[in-house]
N, C-alpha and C positions, 0 to 999 in steps of 0.2 A: 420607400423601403429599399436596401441596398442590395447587390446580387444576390451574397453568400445570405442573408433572410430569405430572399425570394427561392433560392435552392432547397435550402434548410426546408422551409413548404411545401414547396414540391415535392420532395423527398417523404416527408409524413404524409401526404394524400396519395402520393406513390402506394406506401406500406399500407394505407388502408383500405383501397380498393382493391390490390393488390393482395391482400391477405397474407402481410407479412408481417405486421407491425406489434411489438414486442412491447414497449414501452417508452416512459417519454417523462423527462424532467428537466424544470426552471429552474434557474437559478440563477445568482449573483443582482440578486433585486437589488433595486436603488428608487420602489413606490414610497406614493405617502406612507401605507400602513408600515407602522413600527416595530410588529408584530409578526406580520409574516416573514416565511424565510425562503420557501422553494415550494413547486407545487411537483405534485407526480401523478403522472396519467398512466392508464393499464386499459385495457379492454375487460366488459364484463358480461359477462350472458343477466338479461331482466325480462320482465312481461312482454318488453315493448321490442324484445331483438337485441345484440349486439350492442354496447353504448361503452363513451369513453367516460371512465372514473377519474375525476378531477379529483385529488386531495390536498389540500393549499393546507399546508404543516406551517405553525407558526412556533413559536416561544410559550406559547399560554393554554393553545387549545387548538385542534384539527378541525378542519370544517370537510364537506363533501360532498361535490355535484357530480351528477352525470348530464352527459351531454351526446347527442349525433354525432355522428365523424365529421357531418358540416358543422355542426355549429361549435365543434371542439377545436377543428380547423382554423376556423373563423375567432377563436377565444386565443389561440394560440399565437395568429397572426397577429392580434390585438396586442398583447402582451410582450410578444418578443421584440426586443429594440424599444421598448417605449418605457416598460416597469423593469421585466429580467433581460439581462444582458451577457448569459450565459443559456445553452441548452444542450442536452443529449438525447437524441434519440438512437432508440435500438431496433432493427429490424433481424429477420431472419439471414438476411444477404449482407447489410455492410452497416454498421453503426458510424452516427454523425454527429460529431462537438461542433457547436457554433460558440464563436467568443467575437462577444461586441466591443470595441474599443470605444473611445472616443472618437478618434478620428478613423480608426480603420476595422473592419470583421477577420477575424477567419475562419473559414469552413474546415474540419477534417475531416475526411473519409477513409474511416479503418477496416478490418475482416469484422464479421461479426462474432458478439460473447457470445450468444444463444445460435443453435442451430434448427431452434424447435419453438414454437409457441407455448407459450407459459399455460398453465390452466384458468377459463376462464371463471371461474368458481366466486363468489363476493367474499369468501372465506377462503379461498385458500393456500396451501402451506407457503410457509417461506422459502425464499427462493435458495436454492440450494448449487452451490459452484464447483459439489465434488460428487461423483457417484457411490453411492452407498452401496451400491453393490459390488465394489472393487475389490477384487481377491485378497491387491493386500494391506485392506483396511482390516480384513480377518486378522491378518497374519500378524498384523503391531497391532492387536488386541482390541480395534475400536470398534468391530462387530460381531456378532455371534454368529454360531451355524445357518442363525436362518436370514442373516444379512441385515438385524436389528441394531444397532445402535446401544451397547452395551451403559447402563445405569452411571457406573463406575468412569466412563467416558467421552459423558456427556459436555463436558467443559472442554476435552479436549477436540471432538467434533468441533463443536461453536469457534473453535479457536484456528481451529484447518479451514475452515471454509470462509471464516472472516479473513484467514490470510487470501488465500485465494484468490477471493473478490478484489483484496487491494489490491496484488499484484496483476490482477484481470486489467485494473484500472490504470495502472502507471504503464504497462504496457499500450496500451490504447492511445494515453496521450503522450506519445515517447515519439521519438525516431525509428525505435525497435516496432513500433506497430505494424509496417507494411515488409518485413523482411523475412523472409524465409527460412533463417537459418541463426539461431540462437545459443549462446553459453550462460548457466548458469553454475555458479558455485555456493553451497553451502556453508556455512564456517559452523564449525562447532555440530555438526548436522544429529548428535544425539542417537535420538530410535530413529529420526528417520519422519516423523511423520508430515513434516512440511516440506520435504525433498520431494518424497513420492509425491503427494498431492500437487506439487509443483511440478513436476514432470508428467502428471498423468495430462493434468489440464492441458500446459501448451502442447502435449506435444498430441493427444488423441480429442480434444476442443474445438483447440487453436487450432492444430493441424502443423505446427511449426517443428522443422526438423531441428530438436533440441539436444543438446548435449547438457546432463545435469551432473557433477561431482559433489557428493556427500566429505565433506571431512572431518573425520572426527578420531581425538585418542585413543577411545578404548575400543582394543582391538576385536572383543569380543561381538560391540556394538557391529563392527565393522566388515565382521563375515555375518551375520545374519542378516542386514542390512543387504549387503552382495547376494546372499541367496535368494533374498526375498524377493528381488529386483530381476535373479536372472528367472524365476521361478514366475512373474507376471509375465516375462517376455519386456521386457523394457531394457533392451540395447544400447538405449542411449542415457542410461544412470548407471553410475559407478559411484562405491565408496571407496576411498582410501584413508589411510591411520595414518597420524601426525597431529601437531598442533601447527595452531592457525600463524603463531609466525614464523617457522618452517618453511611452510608450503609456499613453492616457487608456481606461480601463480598465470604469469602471462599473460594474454585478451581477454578481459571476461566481459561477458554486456551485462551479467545481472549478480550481484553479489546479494546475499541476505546473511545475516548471523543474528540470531534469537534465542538472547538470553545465554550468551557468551559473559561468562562470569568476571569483575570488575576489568583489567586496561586488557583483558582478551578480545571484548568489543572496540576498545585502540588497535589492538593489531590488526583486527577486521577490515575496520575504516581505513585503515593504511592500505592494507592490500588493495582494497575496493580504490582507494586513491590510484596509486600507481599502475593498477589493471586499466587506469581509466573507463571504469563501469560505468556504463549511462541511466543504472539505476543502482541504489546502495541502501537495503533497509534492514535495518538492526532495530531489537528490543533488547535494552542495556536492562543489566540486571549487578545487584553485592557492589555498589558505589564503594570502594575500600581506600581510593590511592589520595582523596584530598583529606577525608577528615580528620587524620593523625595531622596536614600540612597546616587545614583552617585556624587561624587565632582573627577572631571576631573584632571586628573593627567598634571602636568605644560606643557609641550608638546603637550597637546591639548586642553586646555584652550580657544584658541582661535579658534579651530574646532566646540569645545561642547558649546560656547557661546549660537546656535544657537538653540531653542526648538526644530525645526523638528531634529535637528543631534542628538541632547541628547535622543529625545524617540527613535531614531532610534537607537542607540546604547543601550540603555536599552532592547529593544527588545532582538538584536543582542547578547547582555551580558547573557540574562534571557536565549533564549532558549540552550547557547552552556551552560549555567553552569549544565540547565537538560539532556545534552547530556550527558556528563561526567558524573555525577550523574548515570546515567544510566549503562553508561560503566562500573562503579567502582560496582553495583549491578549486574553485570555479563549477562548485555544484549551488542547486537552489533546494533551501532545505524546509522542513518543517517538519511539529511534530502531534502524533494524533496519540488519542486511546484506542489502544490496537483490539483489547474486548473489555467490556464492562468490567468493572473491580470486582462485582462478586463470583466472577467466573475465576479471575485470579489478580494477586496484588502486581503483578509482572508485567503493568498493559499497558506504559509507555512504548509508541513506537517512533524512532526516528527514520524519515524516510528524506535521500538525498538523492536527485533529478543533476544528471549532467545539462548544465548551459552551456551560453558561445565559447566563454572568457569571462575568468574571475573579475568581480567588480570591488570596486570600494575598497583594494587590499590595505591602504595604509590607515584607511579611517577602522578596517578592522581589527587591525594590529596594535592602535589605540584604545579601543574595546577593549581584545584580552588583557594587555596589558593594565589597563585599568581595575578590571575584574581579579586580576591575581594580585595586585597590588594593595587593592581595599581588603583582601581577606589572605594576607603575604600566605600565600600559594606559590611554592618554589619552582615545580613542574607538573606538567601534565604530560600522561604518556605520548596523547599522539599527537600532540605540540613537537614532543622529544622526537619520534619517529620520523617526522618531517623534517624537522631540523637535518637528522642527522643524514636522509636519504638526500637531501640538499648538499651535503656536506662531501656526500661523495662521490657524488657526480662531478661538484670541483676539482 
């Protein structure tokens, strides 16, 4: 077993005599079983005392053991480096990413998400990344007087605290994890309700001294916004009015824009470029600018006849062309379901991670170009953007 495991261990038996330890998950299997994907471990109150809840989540079906903090110890050690070659644990004092390589590990050690132990309940509630009792979840309408979770708002809850989590998570495994002192900016920031939630987390969570900018058109949006912010005591959130390619922009470490309506999410990803943000996540939303350009290549003529196929492939075309885009500007990209579809149809999310140095740029310049070729695609915005910011720095 190689250091950064034998730490990685230490660290877990640390958290559980210690009575720190929050939780605990495998991942990046590479066992026989076909089926499994990742396991997750939690502490739980039973007959027998204290025990750790093994849930081994697969594709087909969940299984579930409990086990002693030795013998969960001991299941842990087994398995890490041998089947899973990824792991996280979280304690109350410092959470820890292990990643196995072939030839090399690394250990990370971050602040910790949690400052508190979770409940140890077999039932209970889910884990929650925003305070529900936050004044001004009242105040943008997502709870009632008595600090309830309003019917009507239900999706948009599930929607704030799934962001949260993610950006819980790319902060964690960033460069921005161990640093004190953060920018984020908003595009398009709307009511507001994934600024604040963004701002409450790092900055009263995390603990991080954050500077968060809202920006968005409407100006009305943009002073109630302002009061609401000065009115929690949160210093360090501002809104301003404008649109997103206006705004002169500067250092930023974290950009987000969700559901910036068709190449308004190109001007985002632009900014987010040139700001050199070491994180960039946008949910693209109204695909408008290729499908008027799409003429379907002979072979699918008779697929693309069809409106709903042709937007859906515009979609499809729009967000991988700003993947690459991305890639080739020396971020590592990829992209999730930001919440389940029947919470809303909006739940693609593209999330772009700053690397050392763009790689592969001419092998990706033959991609686009391929791509706009087979479906003659004249331009895409923030193809155009870059071009042209290239253009004048010459």
């Amino acid at each position: 077993m190689n250091e950064n495991i034998d730490k990685f261990i230490d660290a877990l038996s640390l958290s559980l005599s210690g009575e720190t330890f929050i939780k605990l998950t495998l991942g990046n299997y590479r066992g026989a079983d076909k089926h499994l994907q990742k396991i997750q471990v939690r502490p739980i109150k039973t007959k027998k005392g204290t025990r750790l809840y093994f849930l081994y989540r697969s594709d087909s079906r969940d299984t579930a053991k409990n086990f002693s903090f030795d013998e969960g110890v001991q299941t842990v050690r087994d398995l890490v480096g041998n089947e899973f070659f990824g792991a996280h644990l979280f304690t109350t004092e410092n959470d820890f990413q292990l990643d196995i390589g072939k030839r090399a590990s690394r250990l990370h050690k971050a602040k910790s998400t949690f400052t508190s132990p979770l409940p140890l309940d077999h039932d209970r509630e889910k884990q929650r990344w925003v305070d529900q009792s936050s004044s001004y979840l009242k105040a943008l309408g997502i709870t009632n007087d008595d600090g309830k979770v309003r019917d009507r708002a239900q999706d948009k809850w599930r929607q704030i605290n799934k962001f949260v989590e993610i950006l819980a998570s790319l902060v964690n495994k960033s460069p921005l994890a161990d640093r004190k002192k953060l920018s984020l900016v908003d595009m398009g920031s709307g009511k507001g309700y994934l600024t604040f939630a963004s701002y409450d987390f790092l900055r009263n969570v995390r603990g991080i001294d954050i500077e968060v900018t809202g920006v968005e058109q409407r100006s009305d949006l943009v002073e109630k916004c302002n009061t609401i912010a000065e009115a929690s005591e949160f210093s360090g959130l501002k809104f301003v009015g404008g649109g997103i390619g206006d705004l002169e922009l500067g250092k930023t470490d974290i950009l987000i824009a969700l559901h910036a309506c068709n190449t308004a999410t190109d001007e985002a990803l632009h900014k987010g470029i040139e700001a050199n943000a070491s994180i960039v996540v946008v949910a693209p939303c109204c695909h408008q600018e290729l499908r008027p350009q799409i003429k379907p290549p002979e072979f699918l003529k008779e697929v693309l006849k069809h409106g709903i196929m042709l937007e859906r492939t515009a979609e499809f075309l729009t967000d991988s062309l700003r993947s690459l885009l991305l890639e080739r500007a020396g971020y590592e990209t990829r992209m999730i379901d930001f919440v389940p579809i029947e919470h809303t149809p909006k739940n693609l999310m593209l999330i772009a991670t700053k690397g050392t140095a763009a790689q592969r740029v001419a092998e990706i310049d033959r991609e686009i170009a391929q791509i706009k070729d087979m479906y003659s695609i004249k331009e895409q915005r923030l193809e155009k953007l870059i071009e042209s910011s290239k253009a004048a720095v010459k």
